[in-house]
C-alpha positions as CSV (number, residue, x, y, z in Angstrom):
1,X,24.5,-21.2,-79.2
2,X,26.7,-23.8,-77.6
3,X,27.5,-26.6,-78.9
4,X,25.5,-29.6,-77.3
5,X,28.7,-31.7,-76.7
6,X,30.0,-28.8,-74.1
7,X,26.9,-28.4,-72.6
8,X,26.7,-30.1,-69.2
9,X,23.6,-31.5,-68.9
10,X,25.2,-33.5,-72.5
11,X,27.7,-35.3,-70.6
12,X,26.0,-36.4,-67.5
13,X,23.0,-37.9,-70.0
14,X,26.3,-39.4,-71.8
15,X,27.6,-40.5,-68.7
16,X,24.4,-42.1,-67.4
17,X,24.2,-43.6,-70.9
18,X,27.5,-45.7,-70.5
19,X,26.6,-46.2,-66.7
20,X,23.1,-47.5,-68.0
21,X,24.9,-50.3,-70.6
22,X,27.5,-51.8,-67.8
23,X,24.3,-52.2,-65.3
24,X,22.2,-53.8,-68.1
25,X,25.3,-56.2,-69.0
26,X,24.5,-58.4,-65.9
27,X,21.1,-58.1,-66.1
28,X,18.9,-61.8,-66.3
29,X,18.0,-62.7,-70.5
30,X,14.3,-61.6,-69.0
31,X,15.3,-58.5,-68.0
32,X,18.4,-57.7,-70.6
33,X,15.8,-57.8,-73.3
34,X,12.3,-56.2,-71.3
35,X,14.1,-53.5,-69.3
36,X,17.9,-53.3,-70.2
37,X,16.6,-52.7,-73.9
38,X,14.3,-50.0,-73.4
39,X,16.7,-48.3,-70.3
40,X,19.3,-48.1,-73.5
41,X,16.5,-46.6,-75.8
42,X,15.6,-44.4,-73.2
43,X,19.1,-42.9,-72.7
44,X,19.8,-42.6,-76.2
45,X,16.7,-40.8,-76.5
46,X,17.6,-38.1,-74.1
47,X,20.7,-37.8,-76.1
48,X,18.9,-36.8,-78.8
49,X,16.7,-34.6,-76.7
50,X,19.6,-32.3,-76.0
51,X,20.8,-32.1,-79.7
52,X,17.2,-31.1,-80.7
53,X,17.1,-28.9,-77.6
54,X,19.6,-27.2,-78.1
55,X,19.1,-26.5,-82.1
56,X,15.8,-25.2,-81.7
57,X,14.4,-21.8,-81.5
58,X,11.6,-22.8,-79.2
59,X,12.5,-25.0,-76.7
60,X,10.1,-25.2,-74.0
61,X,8.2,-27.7,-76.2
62,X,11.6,-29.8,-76.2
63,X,12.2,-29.4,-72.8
64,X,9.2,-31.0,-71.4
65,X,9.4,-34.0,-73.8
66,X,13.1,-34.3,-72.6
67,X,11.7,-33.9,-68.5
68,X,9.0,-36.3,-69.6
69,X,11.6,-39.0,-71.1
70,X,13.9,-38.5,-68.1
71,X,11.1,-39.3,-65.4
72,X,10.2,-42.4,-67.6
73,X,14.2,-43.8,-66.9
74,X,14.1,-42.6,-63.7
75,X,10.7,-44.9,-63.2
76,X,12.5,-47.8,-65.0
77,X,15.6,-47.4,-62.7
78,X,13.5,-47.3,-59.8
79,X,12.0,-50.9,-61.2
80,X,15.6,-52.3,-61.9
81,X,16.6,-51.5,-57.9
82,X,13.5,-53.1,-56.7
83,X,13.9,-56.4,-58.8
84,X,17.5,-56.3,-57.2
85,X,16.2,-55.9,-54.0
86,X,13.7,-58.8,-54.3
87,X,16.1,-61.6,-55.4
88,X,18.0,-60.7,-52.7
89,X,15.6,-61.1,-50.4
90,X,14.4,-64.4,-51.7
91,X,18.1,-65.6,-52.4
92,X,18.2,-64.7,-48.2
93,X,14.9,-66.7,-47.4
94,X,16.4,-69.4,-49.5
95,X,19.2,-69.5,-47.3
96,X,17.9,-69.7,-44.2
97,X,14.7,-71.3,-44.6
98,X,15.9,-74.0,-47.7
99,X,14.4,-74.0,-51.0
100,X,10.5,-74.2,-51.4
């Protein structure tokens, strides 16, 4: 058995991790403490997937709580880029057309 801080699945999730902390830094108060919270949960989570992954005996089981967790960032990733996208199309419209 390797040991889950050589494995390389470990340090991309770790790498996303510290990734996922500098994005939530600039984040709105709203959305530090809705989304930036739970993004950080999430990653930390994932961390621990691997550990428990990779100390048990049966891990299909493991696995698809880990794919499960992963597609849950991914979705809340997905949310973060579209909330970009959205005040920067209204910071445009404000631009152009003045403030409503």
């Amino acid at each position: 058995m390797a040991l889950y801080q050589d494995l390389p699945v470990f340090r991309d999730v770790y790498r996303l991790t510290l990734r996922v902390n500098v994005l939530t830094q600039g984040f709105t108060r709203e959305f530090k403490y809705m989304l930036g919270q739970d993004m950080k949960r999430d990653c930390l989570g994932l961390l621990r997937s691997i550990y428990r992954v990779n100390r048990s005996r049966d891990k299909a089981p493991l696995l698809d709580a880990f794919l499960d967790d992963f597609e849950l960032l991914k979705l809340e990733v997905r949310a973060h880029k579209r909330r970009r996208f959205k005040d920067c199309v209204a910071s445009q419209h404000r631009c152009i057309f003045g403030t409503i």
